[in-house]
N, C-alpha and C positions, 0 to 999 in steps of 0.2 A: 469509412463509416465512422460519426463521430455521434454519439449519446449527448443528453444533458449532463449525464452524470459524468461524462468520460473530459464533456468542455471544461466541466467543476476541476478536475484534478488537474489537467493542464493549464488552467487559470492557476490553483492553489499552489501546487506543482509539489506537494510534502502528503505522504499516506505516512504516519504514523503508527508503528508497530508495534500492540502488546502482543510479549511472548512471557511467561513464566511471571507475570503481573498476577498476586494475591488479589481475592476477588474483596477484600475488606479494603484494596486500597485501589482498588476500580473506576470510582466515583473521583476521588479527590486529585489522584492523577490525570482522568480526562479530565477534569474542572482546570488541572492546570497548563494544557497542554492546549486547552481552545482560550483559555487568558492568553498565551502566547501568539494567540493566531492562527493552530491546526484545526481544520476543519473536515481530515479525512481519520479518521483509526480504524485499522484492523486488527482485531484480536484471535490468535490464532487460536485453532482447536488445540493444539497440544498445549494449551493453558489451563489449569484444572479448575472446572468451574466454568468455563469458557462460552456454554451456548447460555450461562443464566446469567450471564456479564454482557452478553450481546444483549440477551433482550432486556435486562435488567438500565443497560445506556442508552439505546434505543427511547425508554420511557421516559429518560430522565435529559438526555439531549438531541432529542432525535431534531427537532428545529434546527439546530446549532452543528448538530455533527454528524458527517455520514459515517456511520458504523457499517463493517463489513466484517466478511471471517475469512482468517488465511491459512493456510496449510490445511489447505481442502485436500487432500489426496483422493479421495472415490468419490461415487454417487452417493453411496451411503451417509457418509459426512456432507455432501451438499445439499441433501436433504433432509437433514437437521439442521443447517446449518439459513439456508432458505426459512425454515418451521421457526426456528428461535428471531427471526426478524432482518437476516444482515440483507446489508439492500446493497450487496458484492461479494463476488468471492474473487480470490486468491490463492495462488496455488504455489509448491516451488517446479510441480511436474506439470506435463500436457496431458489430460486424463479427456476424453473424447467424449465420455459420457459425459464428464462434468459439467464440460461445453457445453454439450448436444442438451442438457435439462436444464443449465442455465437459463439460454434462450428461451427452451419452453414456455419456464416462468417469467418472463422477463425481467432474469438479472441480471446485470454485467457479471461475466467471468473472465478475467485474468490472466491466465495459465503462465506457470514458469516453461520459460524456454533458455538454453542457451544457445542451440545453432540455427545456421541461416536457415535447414528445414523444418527445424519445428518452429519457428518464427513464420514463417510461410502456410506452413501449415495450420497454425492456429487461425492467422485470420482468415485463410480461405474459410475455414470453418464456422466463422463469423466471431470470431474474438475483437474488440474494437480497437484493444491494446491488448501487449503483452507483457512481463515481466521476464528482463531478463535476469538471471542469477547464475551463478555469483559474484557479483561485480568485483569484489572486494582483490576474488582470485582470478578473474579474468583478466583486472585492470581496465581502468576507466576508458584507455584510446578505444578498445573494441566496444564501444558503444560507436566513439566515430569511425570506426572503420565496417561497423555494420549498418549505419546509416547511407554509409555512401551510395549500396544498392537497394536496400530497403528504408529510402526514409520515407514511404507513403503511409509506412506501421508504425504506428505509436510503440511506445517503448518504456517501462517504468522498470529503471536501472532501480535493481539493491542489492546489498548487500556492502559493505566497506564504503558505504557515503558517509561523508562527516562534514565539520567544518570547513577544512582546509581546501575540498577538493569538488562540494557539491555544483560552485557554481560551473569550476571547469565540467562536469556531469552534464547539467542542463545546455552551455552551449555547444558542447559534444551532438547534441539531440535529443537528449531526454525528453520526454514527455513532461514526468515526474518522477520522484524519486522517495522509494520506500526508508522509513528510517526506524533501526529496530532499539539496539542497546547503546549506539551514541545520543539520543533523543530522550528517548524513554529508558532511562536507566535504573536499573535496579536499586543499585548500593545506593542511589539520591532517595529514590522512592520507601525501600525501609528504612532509613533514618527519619524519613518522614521531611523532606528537605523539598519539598511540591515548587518552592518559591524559585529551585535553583532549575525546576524542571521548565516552571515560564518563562525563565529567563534565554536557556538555552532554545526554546522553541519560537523566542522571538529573535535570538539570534540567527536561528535556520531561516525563517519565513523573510525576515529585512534578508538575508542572503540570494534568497529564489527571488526575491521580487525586483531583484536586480538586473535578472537575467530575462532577455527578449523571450516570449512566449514562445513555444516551437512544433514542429507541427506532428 
């Protein structure tokens, strides 16, 4: 099953992750992070401020950038999380309900998964991708070694992607690849260093663009 919005991030192939992003530096962080070239972010609920930074980027990029919300953990939160405008969720769990009311509204959802049955299970359930986590501690081969029987599932490896190693990620099978504290970095972002935030996110995007699209 393949969405418009799911073709968008295997085109794009980089979801961009605010986690613990100040909502006063919201704006000028995503301004510099689609200069770079991303055009997915998700801003997690455990961000403080986080569903008025959703809808607050939404109004101010919503042309330019697909905003979503991640560390959806319940219904509860997906449905504020839907209310505040993200046009995707994310998760690091498989939460059935979260699914199950995604759908309803039609939005893409996500779910974190790490083994082969909840990988399976997510899409029987109609997930179009999934998220596996956490790459970082899994190690990147178990992307290609979970592909070799499930590559018909899309897959958006994160956690522990960076420089060095995204493009082996994408031709492992990635789909795409979520990118939280090596991308969108804190210690750049309060010094207020936005310039050194394009740079590196035009480093990531020339990186993915390098790599055959996959399925």
């Amino acid at each position: 099953m393949t969405t418009d919005l799911l073709a968008s991030v295997k085109e794009e192939k980089i979801i961009a992750i605010f986690r613990g992003i100040a909502k006063d530096n919201g704006e000028q962080t995503a301004k510099a992070l689609a200069a770079g070239g991303i055009s997915f972010l998700e801003i997690t609920l455990n961000t403080d401020g986080a569903l008025d930074l959703i809808d607050e980027l939404k109004g101010k990029f919503g042309g330019h950038l697909h905003i979503g919300a991640g560390t959806v953990l319940n219904l509860a939160m997906a449905k504020d999380a839907i209310s505040a405008g993200a046009e995707y969720i994310i998760s690091p769990n498989l939460d059935e309900k979260v699914l199950s009311f995604g759908l309803e509204q039609g939005i893409e959802v996500w779910p974190g998964t790490m083994t082969p049955t909840e990988i399976v299970r997510a899409y029987e359930l109609g997930a179009s991708a999934v998220k596996v986590f956490p790459i970082g501690s899994l190690g990147i081969n178990y992307i290609k070694d979970l592909r070799a029987p499930l590559n018909h599932i899309p897959m958006i490896a994160t956690g522990g992607v960076n420089l060095d190693n995204i493009q082996e990620v994408l031709r492992y099978g990635a789909a795409a690849v979520g990118l939280g504290g090596n991308l969108v970095d804190k210690r750049l972002i309060e010094k207020g260093d936005f310039e050194q935030i394009t740079k590196l996110a035009s480093a990531y995007c020339e990186l993915a663009r390098g790599v055959a699209i996959n399925g």
